[in-house]
FITI-61420 format. One line per field, with one value per residue (C-alpha): residue in one letter; x, y, z; residue number from 1. Coordinates in steps of 0.05 Angstrom, whole numbers, always signed. Layout:
type	A,...
east	X,...
north	Y,...
up	Z,...
seq	NUM,...
***
This chain:
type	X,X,X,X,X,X,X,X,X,X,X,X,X,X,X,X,X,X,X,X,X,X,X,X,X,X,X,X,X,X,X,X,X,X,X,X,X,X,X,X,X,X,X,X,X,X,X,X,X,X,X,X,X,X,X,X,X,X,X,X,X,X,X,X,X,X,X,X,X,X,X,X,X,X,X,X,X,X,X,X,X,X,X,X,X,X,X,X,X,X,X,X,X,X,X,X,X,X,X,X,X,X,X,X,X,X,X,X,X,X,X,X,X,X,X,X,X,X,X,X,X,X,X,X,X,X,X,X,X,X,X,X,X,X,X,X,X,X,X,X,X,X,X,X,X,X,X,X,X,X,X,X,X,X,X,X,X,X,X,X,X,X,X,X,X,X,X,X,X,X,X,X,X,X,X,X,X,X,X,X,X,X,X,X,X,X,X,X,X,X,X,X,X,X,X,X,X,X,X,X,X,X,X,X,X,X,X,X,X,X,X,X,X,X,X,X,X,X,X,X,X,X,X,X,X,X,X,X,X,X,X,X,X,X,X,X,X,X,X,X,X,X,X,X,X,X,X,X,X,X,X,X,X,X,X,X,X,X,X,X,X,X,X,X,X,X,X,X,X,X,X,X,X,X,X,X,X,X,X,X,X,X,X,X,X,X,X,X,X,X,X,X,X,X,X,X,X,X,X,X,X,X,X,X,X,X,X,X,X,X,X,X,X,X,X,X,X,X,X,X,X,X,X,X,X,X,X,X,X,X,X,X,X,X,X,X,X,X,X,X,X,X,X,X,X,X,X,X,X,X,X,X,X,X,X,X,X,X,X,X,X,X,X,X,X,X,X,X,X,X,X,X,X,X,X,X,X,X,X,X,X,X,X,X,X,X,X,X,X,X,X,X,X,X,X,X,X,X,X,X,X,X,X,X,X,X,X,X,X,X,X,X,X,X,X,X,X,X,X,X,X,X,X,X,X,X,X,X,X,X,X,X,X,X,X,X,X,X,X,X,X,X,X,X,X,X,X,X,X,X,X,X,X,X,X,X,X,X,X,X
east	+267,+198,+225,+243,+245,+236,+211,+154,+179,+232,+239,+306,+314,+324,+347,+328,+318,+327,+271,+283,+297,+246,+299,+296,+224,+217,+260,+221,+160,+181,+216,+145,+115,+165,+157,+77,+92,+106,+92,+14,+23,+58,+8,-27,+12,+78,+57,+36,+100,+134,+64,+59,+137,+134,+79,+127,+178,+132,+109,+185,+208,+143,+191,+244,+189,+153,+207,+218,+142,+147,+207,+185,+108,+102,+55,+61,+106,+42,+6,+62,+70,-2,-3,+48,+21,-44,-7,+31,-32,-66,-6,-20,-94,-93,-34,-91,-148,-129,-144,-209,-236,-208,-240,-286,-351,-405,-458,-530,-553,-625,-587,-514,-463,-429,-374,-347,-266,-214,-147,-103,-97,-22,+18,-26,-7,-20,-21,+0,-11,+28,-21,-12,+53,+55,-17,-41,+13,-3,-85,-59,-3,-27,-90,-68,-3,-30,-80,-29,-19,+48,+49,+90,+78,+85,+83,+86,+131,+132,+160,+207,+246,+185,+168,+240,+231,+173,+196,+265,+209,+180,+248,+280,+208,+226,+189,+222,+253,+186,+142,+136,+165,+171,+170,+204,+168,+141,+65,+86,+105,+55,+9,+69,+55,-20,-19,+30,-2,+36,-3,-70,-100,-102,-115,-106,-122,-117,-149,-211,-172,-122,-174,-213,-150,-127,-192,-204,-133,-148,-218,-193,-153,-208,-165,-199,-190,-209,-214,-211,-212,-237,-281,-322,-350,-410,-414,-485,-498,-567,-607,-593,-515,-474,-416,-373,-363,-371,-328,-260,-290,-300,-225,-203,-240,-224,-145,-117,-55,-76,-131,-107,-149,-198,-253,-238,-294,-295,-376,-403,-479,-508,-586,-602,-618,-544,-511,-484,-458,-425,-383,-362,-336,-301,-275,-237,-217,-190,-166,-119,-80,-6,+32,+114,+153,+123,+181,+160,+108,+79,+67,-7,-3,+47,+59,+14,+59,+83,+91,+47,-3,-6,-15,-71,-108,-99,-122,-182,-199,-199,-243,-297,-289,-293,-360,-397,-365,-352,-274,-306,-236,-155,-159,-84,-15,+17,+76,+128,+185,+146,+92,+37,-38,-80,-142,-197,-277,-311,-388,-445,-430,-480,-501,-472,-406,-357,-329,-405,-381,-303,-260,-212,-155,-125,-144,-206,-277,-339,-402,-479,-537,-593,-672,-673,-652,-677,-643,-580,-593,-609,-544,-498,-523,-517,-445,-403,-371,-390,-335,-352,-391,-424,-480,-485,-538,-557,-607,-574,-639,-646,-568,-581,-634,-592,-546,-581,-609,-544,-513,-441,-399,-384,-428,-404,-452,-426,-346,-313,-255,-239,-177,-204,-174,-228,-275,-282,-264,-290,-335,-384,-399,-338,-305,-290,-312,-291,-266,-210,-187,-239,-260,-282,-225,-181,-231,-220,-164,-181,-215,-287,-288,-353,-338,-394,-409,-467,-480,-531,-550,-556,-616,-645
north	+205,+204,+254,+325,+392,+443,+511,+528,+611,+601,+533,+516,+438,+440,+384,+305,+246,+169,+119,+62,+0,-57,-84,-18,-14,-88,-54,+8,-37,-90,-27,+1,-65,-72,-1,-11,-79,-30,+42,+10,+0,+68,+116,+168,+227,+183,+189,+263,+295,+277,+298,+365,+372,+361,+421,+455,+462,+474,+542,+558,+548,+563,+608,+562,+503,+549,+573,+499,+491,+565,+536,+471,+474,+559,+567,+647,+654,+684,+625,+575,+606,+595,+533,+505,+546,+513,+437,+456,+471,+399,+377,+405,+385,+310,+315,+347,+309,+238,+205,+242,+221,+153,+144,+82,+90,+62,+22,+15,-52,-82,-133,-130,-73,-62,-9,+6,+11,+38,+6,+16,-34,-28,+2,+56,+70,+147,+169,+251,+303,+362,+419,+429,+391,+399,+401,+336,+310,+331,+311,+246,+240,+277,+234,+173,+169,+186,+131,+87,+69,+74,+96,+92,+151,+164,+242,+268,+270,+346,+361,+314,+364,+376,+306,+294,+354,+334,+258,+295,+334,+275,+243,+307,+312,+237,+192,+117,+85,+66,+110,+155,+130,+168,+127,+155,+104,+92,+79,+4,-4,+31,-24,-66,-36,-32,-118,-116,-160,-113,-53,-47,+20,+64,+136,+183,+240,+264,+254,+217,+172,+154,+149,+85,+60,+56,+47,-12,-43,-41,-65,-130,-135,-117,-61,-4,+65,+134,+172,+254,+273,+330,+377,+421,+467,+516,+588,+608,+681,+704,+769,+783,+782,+829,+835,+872,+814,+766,+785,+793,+711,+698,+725,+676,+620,+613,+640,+613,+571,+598,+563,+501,+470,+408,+451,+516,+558,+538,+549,+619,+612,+671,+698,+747,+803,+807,+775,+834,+869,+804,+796,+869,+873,+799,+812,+877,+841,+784,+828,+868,+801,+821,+759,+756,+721,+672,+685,+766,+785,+836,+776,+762,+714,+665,+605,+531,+482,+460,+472,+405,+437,+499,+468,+421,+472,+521,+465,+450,+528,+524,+453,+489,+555,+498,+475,+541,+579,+652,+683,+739,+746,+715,+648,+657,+637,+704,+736,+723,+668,+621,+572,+626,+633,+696,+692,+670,+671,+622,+646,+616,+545,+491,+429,+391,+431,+380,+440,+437,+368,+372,+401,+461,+454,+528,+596,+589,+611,+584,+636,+615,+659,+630,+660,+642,+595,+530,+535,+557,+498,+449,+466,+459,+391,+379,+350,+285,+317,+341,+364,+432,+495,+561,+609,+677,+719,+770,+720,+663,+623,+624,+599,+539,+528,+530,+493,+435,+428,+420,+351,+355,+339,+408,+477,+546,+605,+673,+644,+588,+572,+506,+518,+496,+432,+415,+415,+343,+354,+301,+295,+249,+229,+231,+274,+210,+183,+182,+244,+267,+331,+331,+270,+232,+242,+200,+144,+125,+73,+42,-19,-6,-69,-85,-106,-129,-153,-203,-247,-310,-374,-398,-399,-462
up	-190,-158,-98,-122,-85,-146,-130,-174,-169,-202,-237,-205,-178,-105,-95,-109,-59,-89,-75,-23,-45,-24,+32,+67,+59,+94,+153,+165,+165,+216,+262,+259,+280,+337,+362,+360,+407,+464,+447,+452,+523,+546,+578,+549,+597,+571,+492,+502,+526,+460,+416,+453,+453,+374,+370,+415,+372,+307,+343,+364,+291,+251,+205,+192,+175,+130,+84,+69,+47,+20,-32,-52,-71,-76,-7,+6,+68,+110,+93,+101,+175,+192,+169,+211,+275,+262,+256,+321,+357,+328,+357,+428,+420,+416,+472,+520,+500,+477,+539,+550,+479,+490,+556,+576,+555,+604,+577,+606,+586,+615,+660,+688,+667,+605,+577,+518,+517,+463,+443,+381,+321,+294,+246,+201,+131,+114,+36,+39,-6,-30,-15,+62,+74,+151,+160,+132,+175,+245,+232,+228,+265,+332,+346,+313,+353,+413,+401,+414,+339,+288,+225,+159,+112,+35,+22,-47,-91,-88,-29,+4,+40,+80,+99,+120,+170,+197,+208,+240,+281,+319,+325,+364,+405,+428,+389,+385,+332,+285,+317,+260,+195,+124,+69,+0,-40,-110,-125,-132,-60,-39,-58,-30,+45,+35,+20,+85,+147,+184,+173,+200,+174,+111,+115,+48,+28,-48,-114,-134,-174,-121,-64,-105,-119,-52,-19,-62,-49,+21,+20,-4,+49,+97,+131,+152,+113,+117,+55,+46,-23,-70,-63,-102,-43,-65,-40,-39,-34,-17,-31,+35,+43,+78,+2,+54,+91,+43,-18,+35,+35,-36,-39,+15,+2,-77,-69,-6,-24,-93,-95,-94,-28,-22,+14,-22,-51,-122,-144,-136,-131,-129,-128,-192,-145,-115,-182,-215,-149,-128,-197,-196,-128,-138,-203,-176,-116,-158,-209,-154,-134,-162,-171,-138,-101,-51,+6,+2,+59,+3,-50,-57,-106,-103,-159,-175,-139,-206,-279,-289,-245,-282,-356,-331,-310,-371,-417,-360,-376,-438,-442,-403,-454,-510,-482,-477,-418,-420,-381,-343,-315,-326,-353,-371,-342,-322,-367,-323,-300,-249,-245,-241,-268,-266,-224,-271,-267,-312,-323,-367,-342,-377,-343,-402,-402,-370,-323,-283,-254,-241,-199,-206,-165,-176,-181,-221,-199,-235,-225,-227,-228,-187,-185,-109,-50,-77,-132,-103,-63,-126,-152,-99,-92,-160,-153,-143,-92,-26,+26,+50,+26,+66,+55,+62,+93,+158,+173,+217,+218,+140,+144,+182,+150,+84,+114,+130,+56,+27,+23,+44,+93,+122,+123,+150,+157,+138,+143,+110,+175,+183,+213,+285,+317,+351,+281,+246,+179,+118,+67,+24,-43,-86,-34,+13,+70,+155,+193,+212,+266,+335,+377,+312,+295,+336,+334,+262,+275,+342,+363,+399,+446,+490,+555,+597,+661,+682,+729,+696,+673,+604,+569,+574
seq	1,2,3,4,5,6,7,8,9,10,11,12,13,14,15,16,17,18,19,20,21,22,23,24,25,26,27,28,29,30,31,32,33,34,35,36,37,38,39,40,41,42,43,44,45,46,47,48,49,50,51,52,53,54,55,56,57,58,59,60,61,62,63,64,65,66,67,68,69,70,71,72,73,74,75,76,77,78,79,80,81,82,83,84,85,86,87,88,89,90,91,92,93,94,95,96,97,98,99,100,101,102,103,104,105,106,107,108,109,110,111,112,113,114,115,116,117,118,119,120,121,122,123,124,125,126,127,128,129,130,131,132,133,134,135,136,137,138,139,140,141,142,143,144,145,146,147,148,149,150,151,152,153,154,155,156,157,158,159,160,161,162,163,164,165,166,167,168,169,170,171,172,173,174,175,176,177,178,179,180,181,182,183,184,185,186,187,188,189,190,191,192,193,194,195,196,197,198,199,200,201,202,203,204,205,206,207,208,209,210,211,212,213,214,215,216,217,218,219,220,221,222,223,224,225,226,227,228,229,230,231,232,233,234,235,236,237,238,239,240,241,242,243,244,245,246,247,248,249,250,251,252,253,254,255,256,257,258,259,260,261,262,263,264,265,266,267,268,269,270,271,272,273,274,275,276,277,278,279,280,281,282,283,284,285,286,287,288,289,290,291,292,293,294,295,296,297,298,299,300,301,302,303,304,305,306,307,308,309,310,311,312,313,314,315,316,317,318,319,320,321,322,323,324,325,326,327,328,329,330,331,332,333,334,335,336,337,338,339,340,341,342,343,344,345,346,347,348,349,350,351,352,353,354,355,356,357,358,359,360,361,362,363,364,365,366,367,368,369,370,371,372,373,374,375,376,377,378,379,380,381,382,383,384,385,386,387,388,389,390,391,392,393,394,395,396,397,398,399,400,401,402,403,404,405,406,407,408,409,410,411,412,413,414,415,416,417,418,419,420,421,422,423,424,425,426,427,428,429,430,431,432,433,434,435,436,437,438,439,440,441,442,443,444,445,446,447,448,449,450,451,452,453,454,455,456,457,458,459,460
***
């Protein structure tokens, strides 16, 4: 079945969910169509007691929503309860500030008066991924719904139980019938629903590969699409770094949800003079990481989110050892029952050695030596991707300045937290395109219409 809940701690199946059948799919569809025909004309204060009702109840039951994350894709229970926190306050976000961002805009043209005004488009088609199973939700769901918008939703294959919830979630807050719809659909229909009239808007985020495929599927239907994908995010260290602050970081950035994040930190670019310091204190760091069970507060490293997952990145390992690379640390699954890898540093990284270019979705750090900040700076931009990144110094200045050299769609100086509703969060290059989270946010998948105003003859 393409749906199935199996707990990468233990191996066990969960349980398994069967795909709909195209006659149900062509029901969901049309009930999200109808429910768009008049939730599009409720108010804003109407549409925000069931979003901020929804985030209500996240916060209230932030436990009970975690363990299911916790059991079906291996999120430590810590994590899994800040991420659903954080989706509960996205949820309360767009509930405050939908109308505000949706506002009339006034115009200032040479002769009459002019505005510009906001109004949804239809039924929007979101594409999920596995990684944050709540989160990538509510950044869609809270400003597109309170855009006035619908939306059908395929989540992955991963972790059904979760997408269930959160579809129950909305339901319970008060959505309508078709306001919020999962979809437990194969890769087939999802072309099937991207074709559909019906549905005006594609937002997905995931892999490289799926992002051109879907981007291109709805390009020739002319339907607008965002698209977050991977990420490769450089961590530049420079002579002048505070470690003490920025190794806790390099910790962070490369292990959270072991690793296995867009806008993680996954290139370690450090200048010669604070190279060897660097390595030592992250190796130990790294190196301390005991692996256990995701559902035990102590754990602090929990399981890949599947055996798959955990092969394709042994043999990535071992590709980039193949090529030249040196294991400065790990690069091995750990001796135990469970979907788990030992953190790994890859060092002595070529510009021919395939690992330079791709991305690696796990616990794997890749380390450069750098002579100084432009070339810390020529090699973070030396990458098809280009979601997020940071640099690390005492000198704010020399950050921004940093910071504005490298080509990507998100910098932090001396942090990497994105977790911020109010922060647009998106890349470019191979890592997508459009923004999602903030005011830019909720613009993606509503109509911009001038109005104006003015008072005069034709041209003769």
């Amino acid at each position: 079945m393409t749906y199935q809940s199996l707990n990468p701690f233990n191996g066990k199946l969960v349980e398994s969910f069967a795909d709909l059948g195209d006659p149900q799919l062509e029901t969901k569809i049309a009930t999200a169509d109808a429910c768009y025909q008049t939730w599009r004309h409720t108010s804003y204060a109407e549409r925000a007691k069931i979003i901020a009702k929804a985030g209500e109840i996240l916060h209230a039951r932030a436990d009970a929503f975690a363990r299911i994350m916790t059991t079906e894709m291996g999120k430590r229970i810590g994590e899994a309860r800040g991420e659903v926190e954080f989706s509960a306050r996205i949820m309360a976000y767009y509930a405050k500030n939908a109308e505000r961002f949706l506002a009339p805009v006034k115009l200032n043209p040479t002769n009459g008066e002019a505005h510009m005004e906001s109004s949804p488009i239809g039924v929007i088609f979101c594409v999920e991924p596995w990684n944050f199973p709540y989160y990538q939700l509510a950044r869609v769901a809270g400003p597109h719904l309170m855009a006035g918008n619908t939306m059908v939703v395929k989540h992955a294959g991963i972790v059904p139980q979760c997408a269930i919830a959160f579809e129950k979630l909305l339901i319970e807050a008060g959505a309508p019938v078709g306001l919020y719809t999962n979809l437990l659909i194969s890769h087939d229909q999802s072309d099937t629903v991207v074709d559909d009239p019906r549905i005006k808007g594609v937002a997905l985020t995931g892999s490289v590969g799926a992002g051109r495929s879907v981007a291109s599927r709805a390009g020739k239907n002319l339907k607008v699409s965002s698209m977050e994908l991977g990420g490769s995010d450089a961590f530049i260290v420079l002579e002048d770094a505070d470690l003490d602050l920025t190794v806790p970081w390099a910790v962070w950035g490369r292990m959270y949800n072991t690793g296995q994040t867009c806008c993680a930190a996954k290139r370690f670019i450090v200048v010669e003079s604070m190279a060897d310091a660097f390595l030592e204190k992250f190796k130990a760091a790294l190196g301390a990481l005991e692996a256990g069970d995701p559902m035990d507060e102590k754990t602090t490293l929990g399981p890949l989110s599947t055996e798959q997952a955990l092969v394709d990145l042994l043999k990535q390992v071992d590709g980039a050892v193949a090529h030249g690379a040196k294991v400065a640390l790990g690069g091995k699954r750990v001796d135990r029952a469970g979907s788990f890898m030992t953190p790994t540093i890859l060092t002595d990284i070529a510009k021919d050695n395939p690992a330079f270019r791709e991305e690696f979705f796990g616990p794997v750090a890749l380390f450069f030596r750098v002579k100084d900040e432009d070339e810390a700076i020529a090699i973070a931009n030396d990458s098809d991707f280009g979601l997020g990144g940071s640099v690390w110094t005492k000198d704010v200045a020399r950050g921004r300045r940093v910071a504005s050299k490298v080509e990507t769609g998100m910098m932090f100086i001396n942090n990497i937290d994105w977790t911020d509703a109010e922060l647009p969060f998106g890349g470019i290059k191979d890592s997508g395109y459009g923004r999602e989270l903030g005011d830019m946010g909720i613009q993606q998948f509503v109509n911009k219409k001038l109005v104006r105003i003015h008072n005069a003859k034709a041209p003769a």
